[in-house]
VOBA-458527 format. One line per 10 residues: number of its first residue (from 0); their letters; for each residue z negated, x, y of N, C-alpha, C. Coordinates in Angstrom, 1 decimal, padded with zeros to 4 digits, always signed. Each point is the difference from the previous one (the first is absolute). Layout:
BEGIN
NUM	A	Z:X:Y:Z:X:Y:Z:X:Y  ...
//
This chain:
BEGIN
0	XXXXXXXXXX	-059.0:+005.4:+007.4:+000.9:+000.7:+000.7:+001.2:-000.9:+000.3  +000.3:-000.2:+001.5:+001.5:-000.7:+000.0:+000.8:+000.6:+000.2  +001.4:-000.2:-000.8:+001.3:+000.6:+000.5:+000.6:-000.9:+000.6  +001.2:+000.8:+000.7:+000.3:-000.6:+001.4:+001.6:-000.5:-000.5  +000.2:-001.4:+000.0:+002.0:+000.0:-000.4:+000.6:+001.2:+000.8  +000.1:+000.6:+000.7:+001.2:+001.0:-000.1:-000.3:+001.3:-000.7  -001.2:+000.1:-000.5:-000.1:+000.7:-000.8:+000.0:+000.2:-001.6  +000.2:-001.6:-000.4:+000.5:-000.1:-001.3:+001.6:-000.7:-000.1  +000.3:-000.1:+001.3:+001.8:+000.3:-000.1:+000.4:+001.5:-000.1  -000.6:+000.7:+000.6:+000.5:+001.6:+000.1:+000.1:+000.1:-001.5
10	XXXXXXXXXX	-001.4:-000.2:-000.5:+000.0:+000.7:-001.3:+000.8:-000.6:-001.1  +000.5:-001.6:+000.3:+001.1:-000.3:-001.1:+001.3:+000.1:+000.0  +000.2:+000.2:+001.9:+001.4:+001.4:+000.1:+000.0:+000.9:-000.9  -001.1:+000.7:+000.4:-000.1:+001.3:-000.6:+000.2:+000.2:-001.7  -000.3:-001.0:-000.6:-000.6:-000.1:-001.9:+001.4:-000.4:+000.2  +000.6:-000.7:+000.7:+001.8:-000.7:-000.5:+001.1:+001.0:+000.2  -000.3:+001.5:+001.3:+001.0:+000.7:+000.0:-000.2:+000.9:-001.0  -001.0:+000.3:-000.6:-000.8:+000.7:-001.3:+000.4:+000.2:-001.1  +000.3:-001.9:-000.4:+001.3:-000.2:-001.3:+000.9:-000.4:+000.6  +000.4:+000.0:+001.1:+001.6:-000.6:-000.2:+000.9:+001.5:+000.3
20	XXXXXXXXXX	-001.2:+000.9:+000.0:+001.1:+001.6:+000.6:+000.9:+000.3:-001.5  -000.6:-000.2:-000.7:+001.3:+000.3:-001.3:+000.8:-001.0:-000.2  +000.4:-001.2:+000.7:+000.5:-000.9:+000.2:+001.8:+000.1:+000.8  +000.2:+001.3:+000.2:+001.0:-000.2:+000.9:+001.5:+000.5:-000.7  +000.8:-001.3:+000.6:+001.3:+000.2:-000.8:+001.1:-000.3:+001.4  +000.8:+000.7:+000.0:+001.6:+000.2:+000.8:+000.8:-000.8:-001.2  +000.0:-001.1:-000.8:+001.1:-000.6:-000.8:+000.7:-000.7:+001.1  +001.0:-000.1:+000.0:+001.1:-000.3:+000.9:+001.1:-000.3:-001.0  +000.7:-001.6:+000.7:+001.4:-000.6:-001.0:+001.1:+000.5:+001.3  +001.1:+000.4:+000.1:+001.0:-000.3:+001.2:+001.1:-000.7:-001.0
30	XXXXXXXXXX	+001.1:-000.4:+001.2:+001.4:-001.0:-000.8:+000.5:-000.1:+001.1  +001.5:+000.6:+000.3:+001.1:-000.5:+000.7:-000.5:-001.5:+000.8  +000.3:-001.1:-001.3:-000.4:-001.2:+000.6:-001.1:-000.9:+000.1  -000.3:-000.4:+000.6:-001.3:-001.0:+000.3:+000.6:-000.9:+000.8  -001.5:-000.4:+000.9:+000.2:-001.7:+000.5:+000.5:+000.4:+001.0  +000.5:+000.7:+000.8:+000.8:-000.2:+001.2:+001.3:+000.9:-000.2  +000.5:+000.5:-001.1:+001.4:+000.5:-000.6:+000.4:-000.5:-001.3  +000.0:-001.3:-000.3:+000.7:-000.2:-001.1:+001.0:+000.1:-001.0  +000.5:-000.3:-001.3:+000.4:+001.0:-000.8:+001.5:-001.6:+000.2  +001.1:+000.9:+000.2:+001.5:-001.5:+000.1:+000.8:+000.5:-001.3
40	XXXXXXXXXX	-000.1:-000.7:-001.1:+001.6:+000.2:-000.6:+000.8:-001.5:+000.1  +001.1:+000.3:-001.1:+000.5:-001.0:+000.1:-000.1:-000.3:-001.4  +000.7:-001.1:-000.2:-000.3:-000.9:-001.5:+000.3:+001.2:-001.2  -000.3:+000.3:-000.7:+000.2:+000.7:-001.1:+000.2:+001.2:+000.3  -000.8:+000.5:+001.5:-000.4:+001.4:-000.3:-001.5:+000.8:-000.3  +000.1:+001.3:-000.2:-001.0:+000.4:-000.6:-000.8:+001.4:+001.1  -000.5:+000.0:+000.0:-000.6:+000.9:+000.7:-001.2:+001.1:-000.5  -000.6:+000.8:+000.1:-001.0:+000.7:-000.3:-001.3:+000.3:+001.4  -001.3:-000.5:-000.6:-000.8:+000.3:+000.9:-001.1:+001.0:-000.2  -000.1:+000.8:+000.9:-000.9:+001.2:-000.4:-001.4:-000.5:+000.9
50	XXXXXXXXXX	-001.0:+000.4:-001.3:-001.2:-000.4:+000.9:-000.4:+001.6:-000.1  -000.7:+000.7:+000.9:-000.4:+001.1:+000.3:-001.7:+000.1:+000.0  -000.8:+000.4:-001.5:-001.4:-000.1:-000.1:-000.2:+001.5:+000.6  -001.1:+000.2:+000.7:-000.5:+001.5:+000.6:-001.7:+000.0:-000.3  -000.2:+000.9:-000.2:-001.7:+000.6:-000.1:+000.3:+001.2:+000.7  -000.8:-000.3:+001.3:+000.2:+001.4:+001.1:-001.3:+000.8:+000.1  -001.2:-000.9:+000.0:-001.3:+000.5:+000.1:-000.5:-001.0:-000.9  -001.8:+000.5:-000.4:-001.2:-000.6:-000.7:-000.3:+001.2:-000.9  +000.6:+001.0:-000.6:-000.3:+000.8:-000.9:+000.1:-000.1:-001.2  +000.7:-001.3:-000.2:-000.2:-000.4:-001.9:+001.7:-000.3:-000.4
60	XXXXXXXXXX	+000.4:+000.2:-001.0:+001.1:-000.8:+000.2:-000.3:-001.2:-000.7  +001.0:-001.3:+000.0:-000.1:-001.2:+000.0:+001.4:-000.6:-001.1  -000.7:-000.9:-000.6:+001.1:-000.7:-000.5:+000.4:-001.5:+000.5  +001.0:-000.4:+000.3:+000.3:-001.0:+000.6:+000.6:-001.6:-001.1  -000.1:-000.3:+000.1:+000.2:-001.4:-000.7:+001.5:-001.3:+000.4  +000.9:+000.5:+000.1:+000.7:-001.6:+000.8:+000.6:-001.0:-000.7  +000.0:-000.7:+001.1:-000.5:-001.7:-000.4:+001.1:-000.8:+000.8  +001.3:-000.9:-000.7:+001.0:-000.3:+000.7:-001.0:-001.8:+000.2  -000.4:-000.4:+001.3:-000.6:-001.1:+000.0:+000.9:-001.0:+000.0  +001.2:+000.0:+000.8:+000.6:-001.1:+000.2:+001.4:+000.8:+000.2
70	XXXXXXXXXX	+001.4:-000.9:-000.3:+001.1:+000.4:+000.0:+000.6:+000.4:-001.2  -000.8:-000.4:-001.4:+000.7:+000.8:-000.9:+001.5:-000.6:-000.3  +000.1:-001.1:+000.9:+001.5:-000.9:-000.9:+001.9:+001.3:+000.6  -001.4:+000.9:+001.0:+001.4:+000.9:+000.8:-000.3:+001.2:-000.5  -001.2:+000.1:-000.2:-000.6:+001.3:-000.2:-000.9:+000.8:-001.1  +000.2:+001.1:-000.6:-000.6:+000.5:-000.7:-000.4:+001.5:-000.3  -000.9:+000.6:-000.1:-000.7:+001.4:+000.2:+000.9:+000.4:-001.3  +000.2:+001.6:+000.8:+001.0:+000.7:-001.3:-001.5:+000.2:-001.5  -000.8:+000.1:+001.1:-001.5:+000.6:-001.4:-000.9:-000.7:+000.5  -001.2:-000.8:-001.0:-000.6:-000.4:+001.0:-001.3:+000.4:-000.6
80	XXXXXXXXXX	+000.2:+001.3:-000.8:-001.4:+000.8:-000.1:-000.4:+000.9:+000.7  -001.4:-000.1:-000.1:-000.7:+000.7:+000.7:+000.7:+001.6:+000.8  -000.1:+000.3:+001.4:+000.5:+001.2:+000.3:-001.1:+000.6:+000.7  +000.1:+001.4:-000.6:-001.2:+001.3:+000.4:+000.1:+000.6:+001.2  -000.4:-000.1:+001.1:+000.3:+001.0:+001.4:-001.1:+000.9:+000.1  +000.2:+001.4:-000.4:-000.3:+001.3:+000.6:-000.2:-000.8:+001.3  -001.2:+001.3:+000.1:-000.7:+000.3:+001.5:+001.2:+000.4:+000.9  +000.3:-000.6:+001.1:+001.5:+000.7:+001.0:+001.0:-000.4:-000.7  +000.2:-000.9:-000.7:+001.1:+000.1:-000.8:+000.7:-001.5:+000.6  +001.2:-000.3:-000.4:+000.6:-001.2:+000.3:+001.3:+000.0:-001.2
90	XXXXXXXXXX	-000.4:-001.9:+000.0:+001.1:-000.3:-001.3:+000.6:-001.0:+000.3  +001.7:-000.4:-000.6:+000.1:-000.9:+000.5:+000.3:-001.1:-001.4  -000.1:-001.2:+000.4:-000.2:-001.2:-001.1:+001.6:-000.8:+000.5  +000.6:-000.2:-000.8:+001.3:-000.4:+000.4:+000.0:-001.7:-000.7  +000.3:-000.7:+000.9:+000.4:-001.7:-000.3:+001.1:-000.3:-000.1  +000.9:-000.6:-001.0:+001.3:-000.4:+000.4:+000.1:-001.6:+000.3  +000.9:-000.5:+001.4:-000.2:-001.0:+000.3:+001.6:-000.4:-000.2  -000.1:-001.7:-000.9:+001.7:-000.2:-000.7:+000.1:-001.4:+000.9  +000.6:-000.6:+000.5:+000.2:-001.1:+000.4:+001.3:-000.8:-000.3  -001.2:-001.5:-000.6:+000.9:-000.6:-001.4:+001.8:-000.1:+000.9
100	XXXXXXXXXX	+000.9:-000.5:-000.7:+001.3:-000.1:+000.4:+000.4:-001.9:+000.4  -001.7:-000.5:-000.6:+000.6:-001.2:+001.1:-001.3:-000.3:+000.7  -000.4:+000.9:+000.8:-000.7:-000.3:+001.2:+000.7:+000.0:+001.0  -000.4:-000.6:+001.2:+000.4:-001.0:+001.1:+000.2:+001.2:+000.7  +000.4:+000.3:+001.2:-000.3:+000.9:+000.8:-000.8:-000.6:+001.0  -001.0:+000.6:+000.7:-001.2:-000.3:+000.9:-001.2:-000.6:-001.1  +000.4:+000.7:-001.2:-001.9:-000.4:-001.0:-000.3:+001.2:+000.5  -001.5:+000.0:-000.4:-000.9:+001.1:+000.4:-000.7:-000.2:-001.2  -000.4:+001.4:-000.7:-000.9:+000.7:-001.0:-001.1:+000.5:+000.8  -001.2:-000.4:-000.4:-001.0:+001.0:+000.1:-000.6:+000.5:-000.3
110	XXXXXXXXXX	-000.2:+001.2:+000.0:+000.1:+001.3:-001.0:-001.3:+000.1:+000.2  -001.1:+000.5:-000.8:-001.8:+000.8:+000.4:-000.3:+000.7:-001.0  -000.2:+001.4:-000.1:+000.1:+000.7:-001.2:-001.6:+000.6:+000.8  -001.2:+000.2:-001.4:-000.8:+000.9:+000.7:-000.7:+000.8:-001.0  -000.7:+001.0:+000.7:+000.0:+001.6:-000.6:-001.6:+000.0:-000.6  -000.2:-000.5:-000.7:-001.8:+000.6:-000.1:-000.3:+000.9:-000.8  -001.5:+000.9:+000.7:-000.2:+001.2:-000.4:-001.0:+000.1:-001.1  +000.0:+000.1:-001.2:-000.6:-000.2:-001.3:-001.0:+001.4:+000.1  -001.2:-000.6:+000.3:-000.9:+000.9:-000.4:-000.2:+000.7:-000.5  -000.5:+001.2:-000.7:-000.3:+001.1:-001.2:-001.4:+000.5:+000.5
120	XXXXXXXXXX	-001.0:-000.3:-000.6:-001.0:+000.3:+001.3:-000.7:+000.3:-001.5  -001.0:+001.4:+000.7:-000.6:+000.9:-000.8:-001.1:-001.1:-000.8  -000.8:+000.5:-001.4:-001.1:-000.7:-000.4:-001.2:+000.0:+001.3  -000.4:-001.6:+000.1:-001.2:+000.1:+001.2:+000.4:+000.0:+001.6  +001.8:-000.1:-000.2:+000.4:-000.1:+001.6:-000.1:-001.7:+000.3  +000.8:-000.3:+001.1:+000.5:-001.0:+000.0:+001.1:+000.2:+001.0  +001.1:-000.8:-000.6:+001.3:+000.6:+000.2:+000.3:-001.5:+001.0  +000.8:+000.4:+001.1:+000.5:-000.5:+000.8:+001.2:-000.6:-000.2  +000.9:-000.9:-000.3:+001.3:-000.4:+000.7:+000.7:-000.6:+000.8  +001.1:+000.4:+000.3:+000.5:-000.5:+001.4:+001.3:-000.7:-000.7
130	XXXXXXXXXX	+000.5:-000.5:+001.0:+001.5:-000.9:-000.2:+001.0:+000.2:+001.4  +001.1:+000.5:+000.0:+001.3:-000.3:+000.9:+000.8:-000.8:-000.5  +000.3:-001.1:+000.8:+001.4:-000.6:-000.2:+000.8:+000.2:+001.2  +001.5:-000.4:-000.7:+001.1:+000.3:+000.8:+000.9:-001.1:+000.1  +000.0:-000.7:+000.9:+001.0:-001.4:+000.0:+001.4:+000.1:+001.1  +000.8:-001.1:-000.4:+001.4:+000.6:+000.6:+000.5:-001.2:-000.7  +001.3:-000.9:+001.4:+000.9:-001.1:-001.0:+001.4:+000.5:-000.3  +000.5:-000.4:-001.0:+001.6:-000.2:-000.6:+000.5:-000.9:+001.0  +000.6:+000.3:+000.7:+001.2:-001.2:+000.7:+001.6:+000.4:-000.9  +000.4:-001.1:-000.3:+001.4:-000.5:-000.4:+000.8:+000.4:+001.1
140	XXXXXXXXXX	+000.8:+000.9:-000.3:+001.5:-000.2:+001.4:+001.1:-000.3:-001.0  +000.8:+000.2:+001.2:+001.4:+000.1:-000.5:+000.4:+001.1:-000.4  +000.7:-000.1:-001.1:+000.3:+001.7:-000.5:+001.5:+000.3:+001.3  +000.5:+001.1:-000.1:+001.2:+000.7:+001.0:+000.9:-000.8:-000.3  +000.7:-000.3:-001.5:+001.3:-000.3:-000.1:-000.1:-001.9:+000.6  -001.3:-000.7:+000.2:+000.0:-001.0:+000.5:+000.1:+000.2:+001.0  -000.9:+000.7:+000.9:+000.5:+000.1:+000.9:+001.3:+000.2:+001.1  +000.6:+000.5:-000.9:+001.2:+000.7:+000.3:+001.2:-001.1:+000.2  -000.2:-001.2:-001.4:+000.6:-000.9:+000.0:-000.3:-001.1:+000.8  -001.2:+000.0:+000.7:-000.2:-001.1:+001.2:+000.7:+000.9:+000.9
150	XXXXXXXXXX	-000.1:+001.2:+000.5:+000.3:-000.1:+001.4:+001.4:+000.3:-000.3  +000.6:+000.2:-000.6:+001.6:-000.6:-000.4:+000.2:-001.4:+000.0  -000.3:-000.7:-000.5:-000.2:-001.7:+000.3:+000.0:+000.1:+001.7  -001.2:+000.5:+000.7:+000.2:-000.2:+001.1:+000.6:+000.2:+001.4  +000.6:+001.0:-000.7:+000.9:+000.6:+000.4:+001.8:-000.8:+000.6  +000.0:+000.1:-001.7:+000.9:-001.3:-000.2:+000.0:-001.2:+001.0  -001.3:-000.3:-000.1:-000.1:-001.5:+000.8:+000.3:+000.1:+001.3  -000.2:+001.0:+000.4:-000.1:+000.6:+001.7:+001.3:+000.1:+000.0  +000.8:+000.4:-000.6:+001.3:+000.3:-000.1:+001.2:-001.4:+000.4  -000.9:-000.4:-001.4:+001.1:-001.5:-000.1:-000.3:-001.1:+001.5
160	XXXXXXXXXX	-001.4:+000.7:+000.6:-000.5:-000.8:+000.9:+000.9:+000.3:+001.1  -000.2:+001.2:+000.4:+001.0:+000.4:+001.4:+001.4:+000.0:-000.7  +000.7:-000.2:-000.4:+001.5:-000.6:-000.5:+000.4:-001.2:+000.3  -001.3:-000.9:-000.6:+000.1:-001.3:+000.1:-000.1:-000.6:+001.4  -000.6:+000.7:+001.3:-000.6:+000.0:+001.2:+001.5:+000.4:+000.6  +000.3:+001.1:+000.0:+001.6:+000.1:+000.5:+001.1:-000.9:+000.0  +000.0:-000.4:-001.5:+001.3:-000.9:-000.2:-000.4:-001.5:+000.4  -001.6:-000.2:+000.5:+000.0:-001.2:+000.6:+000.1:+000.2:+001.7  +000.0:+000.6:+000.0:+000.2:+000.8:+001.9:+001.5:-000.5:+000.0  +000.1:+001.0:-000.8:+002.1:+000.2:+000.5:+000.4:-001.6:-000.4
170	XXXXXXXXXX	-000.3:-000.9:-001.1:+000.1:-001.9:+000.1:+000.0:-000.5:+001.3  -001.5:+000.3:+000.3:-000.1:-000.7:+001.2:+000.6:+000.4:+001.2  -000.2:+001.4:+000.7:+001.1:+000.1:+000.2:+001.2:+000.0:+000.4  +000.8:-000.2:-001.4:+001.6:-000.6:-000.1:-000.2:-001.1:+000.7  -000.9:-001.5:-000.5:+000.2:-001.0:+000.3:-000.6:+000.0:+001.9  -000.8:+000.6:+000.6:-000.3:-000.2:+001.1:+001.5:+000.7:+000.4  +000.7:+000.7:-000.5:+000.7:+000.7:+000.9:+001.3:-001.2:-000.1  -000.1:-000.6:-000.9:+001.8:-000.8:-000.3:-000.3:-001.6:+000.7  -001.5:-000.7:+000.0:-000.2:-000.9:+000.9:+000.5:+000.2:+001.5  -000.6:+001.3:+000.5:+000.3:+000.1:+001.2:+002.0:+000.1:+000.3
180	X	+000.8:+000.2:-000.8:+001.4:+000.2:+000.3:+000.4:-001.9:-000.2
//
């Protein structure tokens, strides 16, 4: 008897949607910031970052695992044990991010924190896990009161500039005006 290849593709669709139907998980990380909204302080400030773990659908609830990969010299997980999400449920995992007091302004930190889902899988199952990560950079600014004090400097400068622009006007001038007498 010959079978026909699209007939033993169907059926190993078929045997793969079979086990992978208890396979389904809604785990979801969200965060304010990522790669196209970055996180700005300035030198020796502190911040708090909320990572937001969700289990919306799969039927099971899940425990999640995080994992600070890179950025610990700015950054550090308030807990970094294991957290349980209820079915529908949402938690959030809070980071605090400190930046040292002699960093440069315009360094960049980069931050990657990720969530994996620790199996519990019945005797004779076999348990699936997944991974989210969440990445996002630390840019260095200027804190306010620097700022404040440059555009005062500049200010100034603009100042002293057009002063200095006048009283060489009114020089010159005098002198065009006292040649011609």
């Amino acid at each position: 008897m010959k079978i026909k290849k699209g007939h033993v593709r169907i059926g190993i669709l078929m045997i793969s949607v079979i086990l992978l139907v208890n396979f389904v998980s809604a785990f979801g990380v969200g965060s304010v910031y990522h790669s196209e909204h970055p996180l700005e302080l300035p030198r020796g400030g502190t911040a708090d970052v909320k990572f937001n773990l969700q289990n919306m659908a799969g039927g099971k609830n899940i425990t999640a695992r995080p994992n600070l990969l890179s950025g610990s010299e700015v950054m550090v997980l308030e807990s970094s044990e294991d957290v349980s999400l209820p079915l529908g449920a949402s938690v959030d995992v809070i980071g605090r991010v400190t930046i040292p007091v002699d960093a440069e302004v315009g360094d960049i930190y980069p931050i990657q924190v990720t969530f994996t889902t620790v199996t519990e899988s019945d005797s004779g199952e076999f348990g699936f896990g997944s991974s989210v990560g969440r990445g996002f950079d630390v840019i260095v600014v200027y804190s306010a009161e620097e700022l404040a004090m440059m555009e005062e400097k500049s200010t100034n400068y603009g100042l002293y500039l057009t002063i200095g622009l006048i009283i060489l006007i009114v020089v010159v001038g005098w002198f065009l005006l006292r040649r011609r007498k």
